[in-house]
C-alpha positions as CSV (number, residue, x, y, z in Angstrom):
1,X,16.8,0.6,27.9
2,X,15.9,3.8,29.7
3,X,18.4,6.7,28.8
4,X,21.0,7.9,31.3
5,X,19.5,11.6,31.3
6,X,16.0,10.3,32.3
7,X,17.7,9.1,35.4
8,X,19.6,11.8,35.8
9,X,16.7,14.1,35.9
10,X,14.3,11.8,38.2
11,X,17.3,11.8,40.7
12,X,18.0,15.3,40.0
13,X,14.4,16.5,40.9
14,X,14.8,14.6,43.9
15,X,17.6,15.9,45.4
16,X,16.3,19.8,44.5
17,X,13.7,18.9,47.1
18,X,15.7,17.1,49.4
19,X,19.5,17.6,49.1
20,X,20.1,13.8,49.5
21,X,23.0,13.0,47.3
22,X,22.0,10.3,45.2
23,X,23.9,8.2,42.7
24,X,22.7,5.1,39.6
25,X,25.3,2.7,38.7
26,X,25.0,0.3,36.2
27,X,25.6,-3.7,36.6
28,X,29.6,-3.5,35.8
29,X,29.9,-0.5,38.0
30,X,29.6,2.4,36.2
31,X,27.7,5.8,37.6
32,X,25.3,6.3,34.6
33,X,23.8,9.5,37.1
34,X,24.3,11.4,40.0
35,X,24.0,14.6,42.2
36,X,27.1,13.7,44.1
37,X,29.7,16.1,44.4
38,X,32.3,12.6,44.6
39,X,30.9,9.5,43.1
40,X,33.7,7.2,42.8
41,X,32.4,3.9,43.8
42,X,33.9,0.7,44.8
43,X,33.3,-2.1,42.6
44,X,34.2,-4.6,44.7
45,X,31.3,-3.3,47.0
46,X,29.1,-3.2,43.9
47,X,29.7,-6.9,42.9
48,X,29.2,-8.4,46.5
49,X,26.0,-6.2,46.5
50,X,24.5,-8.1,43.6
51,X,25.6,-11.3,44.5
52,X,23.5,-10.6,48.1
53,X,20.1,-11.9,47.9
54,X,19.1,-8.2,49.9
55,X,17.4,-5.7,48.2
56,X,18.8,-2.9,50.3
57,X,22.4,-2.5,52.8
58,X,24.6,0.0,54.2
59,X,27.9,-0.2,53.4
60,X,30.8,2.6,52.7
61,X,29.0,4.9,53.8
62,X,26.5,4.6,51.4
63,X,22.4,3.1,51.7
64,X,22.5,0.7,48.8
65,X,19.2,-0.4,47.0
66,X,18.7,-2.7,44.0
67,X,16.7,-1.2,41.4
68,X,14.7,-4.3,39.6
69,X,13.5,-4.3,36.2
70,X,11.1,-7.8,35.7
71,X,12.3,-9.2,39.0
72,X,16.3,-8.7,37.3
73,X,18.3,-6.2,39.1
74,X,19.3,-3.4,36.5
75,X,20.5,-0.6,38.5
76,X,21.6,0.2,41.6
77,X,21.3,3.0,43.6
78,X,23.3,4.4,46.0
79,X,22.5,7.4,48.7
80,X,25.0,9.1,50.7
81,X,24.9,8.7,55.1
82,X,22.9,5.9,56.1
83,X,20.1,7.7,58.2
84,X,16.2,6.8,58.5
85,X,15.3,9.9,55.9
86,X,17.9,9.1,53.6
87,X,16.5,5.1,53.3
88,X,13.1,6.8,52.7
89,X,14.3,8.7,50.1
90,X,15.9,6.1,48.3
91,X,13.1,3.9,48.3
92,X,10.9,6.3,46.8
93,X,14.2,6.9,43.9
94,X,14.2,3.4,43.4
95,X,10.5,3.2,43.1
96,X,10.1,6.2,40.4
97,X,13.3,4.8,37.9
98,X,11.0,1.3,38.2
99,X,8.0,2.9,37.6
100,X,10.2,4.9,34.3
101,X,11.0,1.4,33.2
102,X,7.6,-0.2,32.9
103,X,6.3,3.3,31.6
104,X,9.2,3.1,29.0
105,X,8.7,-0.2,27.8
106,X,5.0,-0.2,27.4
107,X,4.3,3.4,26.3
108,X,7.2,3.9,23.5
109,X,8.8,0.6,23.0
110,X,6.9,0.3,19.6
111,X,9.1,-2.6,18.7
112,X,8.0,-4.5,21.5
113,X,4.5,-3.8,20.3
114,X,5.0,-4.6,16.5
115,X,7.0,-8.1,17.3
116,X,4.3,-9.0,19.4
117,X,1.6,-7.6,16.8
118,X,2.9,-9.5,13.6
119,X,2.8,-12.8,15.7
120,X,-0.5,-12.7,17.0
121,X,1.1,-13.0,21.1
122,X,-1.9,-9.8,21.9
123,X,-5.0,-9.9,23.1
124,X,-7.4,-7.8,21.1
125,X,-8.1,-5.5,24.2
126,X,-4.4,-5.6,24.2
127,X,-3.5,-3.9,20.4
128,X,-6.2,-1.1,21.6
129,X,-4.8,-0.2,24.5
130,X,-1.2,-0.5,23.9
131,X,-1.6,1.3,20.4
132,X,-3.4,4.4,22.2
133,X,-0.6,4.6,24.8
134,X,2.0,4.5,21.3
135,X,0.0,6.9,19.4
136,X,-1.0,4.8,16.6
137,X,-3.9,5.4,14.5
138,X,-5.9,2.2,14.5
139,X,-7.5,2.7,11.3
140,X,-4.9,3.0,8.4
141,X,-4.0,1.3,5.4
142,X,-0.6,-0.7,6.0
143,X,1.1,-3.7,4.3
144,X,3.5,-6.1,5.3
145,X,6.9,-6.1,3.5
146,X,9.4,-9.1,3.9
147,X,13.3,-8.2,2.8
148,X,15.4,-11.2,3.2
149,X,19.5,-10.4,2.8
150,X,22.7,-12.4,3.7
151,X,22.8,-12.5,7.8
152,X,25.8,-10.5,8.1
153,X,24.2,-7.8,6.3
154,X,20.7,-7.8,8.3
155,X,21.9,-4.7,10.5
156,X,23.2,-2.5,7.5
157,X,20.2,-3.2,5.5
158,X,18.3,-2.3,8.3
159,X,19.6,0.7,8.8
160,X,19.3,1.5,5.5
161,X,15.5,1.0,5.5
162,X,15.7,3.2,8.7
163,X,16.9,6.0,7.0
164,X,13.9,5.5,3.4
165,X,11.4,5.2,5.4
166,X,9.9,6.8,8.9
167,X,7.8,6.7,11.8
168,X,6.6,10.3,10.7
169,X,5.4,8.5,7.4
170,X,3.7,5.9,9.7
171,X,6.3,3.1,8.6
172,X,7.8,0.5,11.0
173,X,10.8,-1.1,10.8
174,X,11.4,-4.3,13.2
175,X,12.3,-7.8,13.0
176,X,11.0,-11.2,14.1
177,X,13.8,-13.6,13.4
178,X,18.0,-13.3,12.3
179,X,17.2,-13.8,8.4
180,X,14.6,-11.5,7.7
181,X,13.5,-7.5,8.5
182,X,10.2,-6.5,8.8
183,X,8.8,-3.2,7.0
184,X,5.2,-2.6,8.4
185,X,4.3,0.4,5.4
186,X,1.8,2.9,5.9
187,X,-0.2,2.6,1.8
188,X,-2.9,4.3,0.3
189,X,-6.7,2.5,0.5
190,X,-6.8,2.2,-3.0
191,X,-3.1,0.7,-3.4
192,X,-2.8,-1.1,-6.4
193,X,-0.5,-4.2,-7.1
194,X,1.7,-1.9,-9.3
195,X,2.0,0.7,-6.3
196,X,2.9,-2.0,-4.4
197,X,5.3,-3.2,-6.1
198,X,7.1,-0.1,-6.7
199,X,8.4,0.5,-3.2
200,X,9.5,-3.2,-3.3
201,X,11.1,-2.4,-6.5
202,X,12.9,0.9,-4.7
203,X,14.0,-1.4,-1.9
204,X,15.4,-3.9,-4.4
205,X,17.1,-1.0,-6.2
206,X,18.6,1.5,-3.4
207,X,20.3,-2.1,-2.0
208,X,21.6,-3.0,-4.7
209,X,22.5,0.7,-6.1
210,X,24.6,1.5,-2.5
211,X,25.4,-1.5,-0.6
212,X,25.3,-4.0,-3.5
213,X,23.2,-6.4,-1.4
214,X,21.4,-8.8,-3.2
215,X,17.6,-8.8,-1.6
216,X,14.3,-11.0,-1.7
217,X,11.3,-8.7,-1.0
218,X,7.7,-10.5,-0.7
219,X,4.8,-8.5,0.6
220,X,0.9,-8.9,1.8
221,X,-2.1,-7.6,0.9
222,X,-3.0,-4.6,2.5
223,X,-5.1,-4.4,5.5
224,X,-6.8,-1.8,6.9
225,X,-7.4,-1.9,10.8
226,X,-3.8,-2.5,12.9
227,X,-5.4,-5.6,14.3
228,X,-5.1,-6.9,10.9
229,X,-1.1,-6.7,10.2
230,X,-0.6,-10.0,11.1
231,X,-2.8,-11.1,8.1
232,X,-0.8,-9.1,6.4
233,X,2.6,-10.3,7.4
234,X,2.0,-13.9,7.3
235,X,1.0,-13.4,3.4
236,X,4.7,-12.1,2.9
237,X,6.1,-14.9,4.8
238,X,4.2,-17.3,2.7
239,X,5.0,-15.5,-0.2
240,X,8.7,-15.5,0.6
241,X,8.8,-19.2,1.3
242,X,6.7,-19.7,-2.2
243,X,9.2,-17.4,-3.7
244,X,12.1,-19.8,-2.9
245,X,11.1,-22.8,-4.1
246,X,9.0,-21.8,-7.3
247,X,10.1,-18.7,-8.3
248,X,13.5,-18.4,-7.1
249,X,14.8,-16.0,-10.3
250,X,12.4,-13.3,-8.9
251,X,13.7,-10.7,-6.7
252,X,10.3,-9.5,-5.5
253,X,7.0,-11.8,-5.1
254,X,3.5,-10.6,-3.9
255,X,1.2,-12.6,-2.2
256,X,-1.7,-12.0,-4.4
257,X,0.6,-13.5,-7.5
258,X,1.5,-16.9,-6.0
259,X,-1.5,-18.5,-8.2
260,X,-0.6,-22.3,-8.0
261,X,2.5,-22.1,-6.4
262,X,0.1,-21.3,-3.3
263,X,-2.0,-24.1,-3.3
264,X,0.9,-26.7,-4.1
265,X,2.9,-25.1,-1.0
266,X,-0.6,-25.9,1.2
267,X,-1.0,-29.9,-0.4
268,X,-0.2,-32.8,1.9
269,X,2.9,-34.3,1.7
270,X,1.0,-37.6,1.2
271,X,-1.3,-36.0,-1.7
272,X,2.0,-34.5,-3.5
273,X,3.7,-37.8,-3.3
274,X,0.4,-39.5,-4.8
275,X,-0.1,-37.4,-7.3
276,X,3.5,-38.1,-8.6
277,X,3.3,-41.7,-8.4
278,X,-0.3,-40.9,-10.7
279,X,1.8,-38.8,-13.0
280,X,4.9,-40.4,-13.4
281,X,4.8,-43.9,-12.0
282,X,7.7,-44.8,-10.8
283,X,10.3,-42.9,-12.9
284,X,10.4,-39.2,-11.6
285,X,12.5,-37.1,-14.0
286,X,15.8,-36.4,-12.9
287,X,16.7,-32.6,-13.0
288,X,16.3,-31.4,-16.3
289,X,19.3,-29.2,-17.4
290,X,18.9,-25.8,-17.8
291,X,18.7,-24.9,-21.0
292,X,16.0,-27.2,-21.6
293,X,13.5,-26.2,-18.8
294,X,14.6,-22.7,-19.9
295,X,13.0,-23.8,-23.5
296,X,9.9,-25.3,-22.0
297,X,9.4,-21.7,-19.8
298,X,9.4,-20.0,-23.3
299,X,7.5,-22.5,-24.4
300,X,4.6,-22.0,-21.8
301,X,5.0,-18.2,-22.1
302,X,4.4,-18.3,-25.9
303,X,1.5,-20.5,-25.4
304,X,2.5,-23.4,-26.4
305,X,3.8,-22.2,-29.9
306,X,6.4,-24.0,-31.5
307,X,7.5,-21.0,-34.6
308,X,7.4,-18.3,-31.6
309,X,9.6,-20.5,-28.7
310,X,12.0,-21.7,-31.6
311,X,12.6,-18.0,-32.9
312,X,13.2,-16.8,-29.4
313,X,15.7,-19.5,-28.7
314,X,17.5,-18.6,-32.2
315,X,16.9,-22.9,-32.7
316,X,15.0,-24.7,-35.7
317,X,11.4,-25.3,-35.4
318,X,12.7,-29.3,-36.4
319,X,15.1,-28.9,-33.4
320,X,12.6,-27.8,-31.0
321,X,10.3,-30.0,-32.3
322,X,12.5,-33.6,-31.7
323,X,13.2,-31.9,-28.3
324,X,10.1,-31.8,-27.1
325,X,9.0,-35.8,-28.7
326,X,12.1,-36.5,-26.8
327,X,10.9,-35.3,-23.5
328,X,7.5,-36.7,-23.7
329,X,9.3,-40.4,-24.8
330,X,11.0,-39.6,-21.1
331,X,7.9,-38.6,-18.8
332,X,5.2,-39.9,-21.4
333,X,4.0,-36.0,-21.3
334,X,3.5,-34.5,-24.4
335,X,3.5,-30.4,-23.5
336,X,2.4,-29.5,-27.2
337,X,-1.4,-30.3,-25.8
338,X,-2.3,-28.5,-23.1
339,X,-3.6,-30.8,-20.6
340,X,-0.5,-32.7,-20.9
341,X,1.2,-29.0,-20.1
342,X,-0.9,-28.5,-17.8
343,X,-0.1,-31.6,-16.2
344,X,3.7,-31.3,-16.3
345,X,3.8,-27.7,-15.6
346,X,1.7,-28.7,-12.4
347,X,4.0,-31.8,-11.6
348,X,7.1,-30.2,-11.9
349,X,6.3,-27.5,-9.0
350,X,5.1,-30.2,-6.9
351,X,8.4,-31.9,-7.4
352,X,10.1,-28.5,-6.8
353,X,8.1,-28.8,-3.5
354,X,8.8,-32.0,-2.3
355,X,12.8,-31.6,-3.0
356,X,12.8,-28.6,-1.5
357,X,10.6,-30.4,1.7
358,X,13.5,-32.8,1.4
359,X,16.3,-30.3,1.8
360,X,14.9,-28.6,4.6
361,X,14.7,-32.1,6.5
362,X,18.3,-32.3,6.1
């Protein structure tokens, strides 16, 4: 909203030139300004005030005029005697604190502008004009950062972010739903992936460092026209959503790393559930304990080498060796040739995808 001293000047100025004693009370009846000398007000008189459909009334004494705000009354304004210069005056108040209001909210309510931005609810024309009136440079490199925290924590973490990164440095800091904050960050054109992933890695580390928060961070590519940002940001959503079901050890994914796990999360439900059936018939593998899938990560990692996985799992080659026959008796995969890997590896995320599809319907 508005601040009270904005008010309290606009009145102010007003009764320098006229000496009408003026007073803006608030919807529970408080005086948030005035040039009164007295201003205690009745709130009695202040509720039926509202609850009357007029816009304007004497009473107490006083000319009483609803200041509206979107058609909503948010104000009310109160001038003291009740003669014809004094109803004047406090139209043209009224009229100049509602004029403030729109001015505020569409010249400097940049998170107005950025909620509005990331979700594409702008016209073109719109971003252009609105951006001038904001004084934001049009043409800049920025990318779209996702941090996802425990909902309790959103406002701490938020504030938090507030205080690492500015408006001075051409960084935004909003938020388009309870789960998730938004950090709109002004990057260099030649950005790399690594520098990229450093200031998620600082977010990671400062929240976990001095508010031991544990935090998800995806981000976008960068884009380099503000019309863009929304590109940007629906990367990192994707990317976060990605993150959670394929890659949920990770504490920070980038779009631009998502490989398969992209173009499983865009597959048809009916083409996942087919290719399945193709892969596995009718028997779907149950979930495979942990230390086993752990074994066949390490396994893919080492490509596909049996001395390398076993050494790094501290097991005998024989042992690895009868776990892996065992597996591919079970799901008639065998992931020591790579197109049966390839082919597991591939199933297993879609599986991942259609449990997780599951959950959410839940």
């Amino acid at each position: 909203m508005i601040s009270n001293q904005v008010i309290q000047t606009n009145i102010g100025d007003i009764y320098a030139l006229t000496k009408v004693e003026m007073a803006v009370i608030d919807l529970v009846g408080n005086v948030v300004a005035s040039t009164m000398t007295s201003d205690d007000v009745d709130r009695n008189l202040v509720q039926a005030f509202l609850d009357s459909p007029a816009d304007s009334q004497i009473a107490g004494g006083y000319q009483w005029f609803k200041i509206l705000d979107e058609g909503e009354t948010a104000y009310i304004l109160i001038a003291r005697d009740n003669g014809t210069e004094v109803y004047v005056m406090g139209k043209i108040a009224v009229a100049q604190i509602q004029n403030l209001l729109i001015a505020y909210k569409e010249r400097f309510d940049r998170n107005n502008f950025f909620q509005n931005l990331l979700l594409d609810n702008l016209l073109l024309v719109d971003i252009y004009n609105r951006a001038k009136k904001l004084h934001l440079e049009m043409e800049a490199s920025r990318a779209v950062y996702l941090i996802q925290t425990k909902l309790d924590s959103t406002n701490e973490c938020m504030e938090m972010l507030r205080n690492l990164f500015s408006a001075q440095s051409g960084d935004y800091i909003t938020s388009v739903d309870a789960n998730s904050i938004v950090l709109i960050k002004s990057v260099e054109a030649d950005s790399t992936l690594h520098d990229l992933t450093e200031v998620a890695a600082t977010i990671v580390d400062m929240m976990n460092a001095e508010a031991m928060m544990n935090v998800k961070v995806a981000f976008g590519t960068p884009v380099s026209s503000l019309t863009s940002v929304s590109k940007s940001y629906k990367e990192a959503k994707m990317a976060l959503d990605v993150g959670k079901i394929f890659y949920e050890e990770k504490d920070i994914i980038a779009y631009s790393t998502l490989g398969i796990g992209r173009l499983i999360y865009q597959l048809p439900v009916n083409l996942c559930q087919l290719f399945i059936k193709e892969v596995f018939g009718d028997s779907v593998p149950e979930e495979i304990d942990e230390e086993m899938m752990q074994t066949i990560n390490m396994f893919f990692e080492n490509n596909l080498n049996i001395s390398e996985t076993s050494r790094q799992r501290f097991v005998h080659r024989n042992t690895l060796v009868y776990r892996l026959e065992r597996l591919a008796e079970t799901t008639g995969l065998d992931i020591r040739n790579f197109n049966d890997a390839l082919t597991f590896k591939i199933a297993m995320m879609v599986v991942s995808y259609m449990r997780y599809l599951d959950h959410q319907e839940q």
